[in-house]
N, C-alpha and C positions, 0 to 999 in steps of 0.2 A: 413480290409477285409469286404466287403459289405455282407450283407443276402445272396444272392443269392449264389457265390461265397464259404463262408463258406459251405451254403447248400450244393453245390457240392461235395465241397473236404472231407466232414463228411461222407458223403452217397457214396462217391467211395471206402471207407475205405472197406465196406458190399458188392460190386459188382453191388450197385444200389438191392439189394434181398429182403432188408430190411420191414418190412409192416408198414405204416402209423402208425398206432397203436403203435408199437417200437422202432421206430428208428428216425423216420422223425417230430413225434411230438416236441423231445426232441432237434434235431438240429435245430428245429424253437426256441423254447425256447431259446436255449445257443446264436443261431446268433444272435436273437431281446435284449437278455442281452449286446451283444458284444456292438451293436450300442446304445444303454443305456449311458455304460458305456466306451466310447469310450479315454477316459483319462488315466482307470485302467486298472491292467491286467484282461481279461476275468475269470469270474469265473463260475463255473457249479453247477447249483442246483443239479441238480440231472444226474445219472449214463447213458451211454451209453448203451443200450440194445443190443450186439450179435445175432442174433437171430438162434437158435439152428442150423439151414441148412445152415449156412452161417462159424460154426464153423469151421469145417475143411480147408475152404480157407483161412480164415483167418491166421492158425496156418502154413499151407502151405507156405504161403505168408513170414510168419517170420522166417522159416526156410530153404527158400530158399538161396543158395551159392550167395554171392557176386560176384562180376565181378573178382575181384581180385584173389577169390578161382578158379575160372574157367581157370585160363592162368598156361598157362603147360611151367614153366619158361625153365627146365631141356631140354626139345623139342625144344624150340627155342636157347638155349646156344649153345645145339650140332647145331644145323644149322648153327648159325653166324660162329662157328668152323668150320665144314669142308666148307662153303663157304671161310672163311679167308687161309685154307690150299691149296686151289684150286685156290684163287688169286697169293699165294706163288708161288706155282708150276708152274705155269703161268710166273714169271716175276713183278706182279705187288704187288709189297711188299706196299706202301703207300695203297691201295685197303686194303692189308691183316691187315696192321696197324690198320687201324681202326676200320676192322669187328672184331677182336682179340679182341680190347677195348669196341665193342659194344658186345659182349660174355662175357666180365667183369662185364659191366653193368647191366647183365640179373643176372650173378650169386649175385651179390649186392643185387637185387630188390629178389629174390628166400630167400639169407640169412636174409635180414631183414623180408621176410612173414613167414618164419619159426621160426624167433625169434629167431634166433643162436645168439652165443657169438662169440668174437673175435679172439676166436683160433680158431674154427671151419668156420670163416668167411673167416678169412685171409690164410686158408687154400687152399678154394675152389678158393676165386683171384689167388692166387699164383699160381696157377696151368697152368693159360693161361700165363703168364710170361715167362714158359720155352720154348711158338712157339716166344715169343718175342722175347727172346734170340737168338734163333736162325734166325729168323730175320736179326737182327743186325749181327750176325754171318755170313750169308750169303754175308750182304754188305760189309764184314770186320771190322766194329767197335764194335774192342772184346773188350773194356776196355767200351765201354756205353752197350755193353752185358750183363758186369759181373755180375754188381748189380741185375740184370733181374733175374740170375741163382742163384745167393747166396739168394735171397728174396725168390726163390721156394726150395729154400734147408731149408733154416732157418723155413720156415714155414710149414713145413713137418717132423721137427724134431722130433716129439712126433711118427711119423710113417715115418721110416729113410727106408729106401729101395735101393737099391745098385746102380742104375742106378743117385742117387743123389751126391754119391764119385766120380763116373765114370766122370760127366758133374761135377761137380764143380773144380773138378783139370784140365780136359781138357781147360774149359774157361780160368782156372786162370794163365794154359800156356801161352794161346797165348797173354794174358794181357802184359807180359814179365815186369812189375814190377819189379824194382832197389832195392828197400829198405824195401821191405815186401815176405813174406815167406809163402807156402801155409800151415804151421804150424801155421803162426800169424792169418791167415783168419780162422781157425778150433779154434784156440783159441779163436776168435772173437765170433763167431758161441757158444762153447759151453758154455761164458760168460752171454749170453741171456739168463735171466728168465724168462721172460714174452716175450708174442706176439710180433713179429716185425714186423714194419712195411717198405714199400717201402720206403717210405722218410727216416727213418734211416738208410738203409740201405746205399740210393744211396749217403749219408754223409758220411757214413765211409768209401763208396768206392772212395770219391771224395777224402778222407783225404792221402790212400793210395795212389793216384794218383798223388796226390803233391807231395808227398814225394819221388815219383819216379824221 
């Protein structure tokens, strides 16, 4: 980085406020060191000067929100949602597919800036899985439904709610499965200690599916 250059980017730290005397002497000094020593890393004799009036932007400046703090994840989730509900209702379920999955990905980007853990994450996913479900329900493929609906039951267990009995045995009707029982899927279910994920799921339901 040439004098000049440095000079700039040192003194835009200050707003350009800075007075010769304070600020500007000392960024000649460090630049003229830089090109000195152009082999090592820069070093500074001496301290950077603030200058009193200049304090408070400064602090301003580093306590301003990131860009990241600023996106209202929860605003745009519900959007992509009822946009996807309104594809549904429409007719144009591939539309809806994807806005559903891009409403996942917002709730993803939400639970990693909040710093949640995996129950509390796989919570919030699971939740858009139940317009999935029904999705697929809509087209008639209740058996690539199911896992949809067991993954938002399973991951709701810790706060079980009734409307999650209601839909998980209606789905697992129309599945019509041979050689598994809506007792084995609840036993499945209450065998889970830890977080489950989709991909598990949609393995055990591919297992019961064989077996049919």
């Amino acid at each position: 980085m040439g004098f000049a250059s440095l000079k700039g980017f040192l003194l835009s730290l200050f707003g350009g406020r800075a007075t010769k005397s304070s600020v500007e002497l000392e960024v000649e000094s460090a630049a003229q060191s830089c090109e000195r020593s152009a082999e090592a890393p820069p070093r500074f004799s001496r301290e950077i000067v603030i200058p009193l009036d200049a304090i408070d932007d400064v602090i301003a400046a580093l306590q301003a929100p990131s860009a990241a703090d600023q996106v209202d994840y929860l605003y745009l989730a519900a959007e992509a949602g009822r946009d996807a509900k309104a594809a549904a209702k429409a007719g144009n379920f591939d539309t809806a597919w994807g806005l559903f999955h891009d409403q996942k990905q917002i709730y993803l980007q939400y639970a990693q800036h909040q710093g949640w853990g995996a129950r509390q994450t796989l919570a919030l996913d699971s939740s858009v899985h139940e317009d999935l479900a029904d999705l697929l329900r809509l087209e008639k493929r209740h058996r690539e439904a199911f896992p949809h609906i067991l993954y938002w039951v399973a991951a709701g267990r810790n706060r079980p709610i009734k409307r999650h009995t209601e839909k998980l045995r209606a789905y697992f009707n129309r599945c019509k499965f041979k050689n598994t029982s809506l007792h084995d899927v609840e036993v499945y279910l209450s065998s889970r200690k830890s977080p489950v994920s989709y991909s598990a799921i949609q393995k055990q339901v591919k297992r019961w599916v064989d077996a049919s």
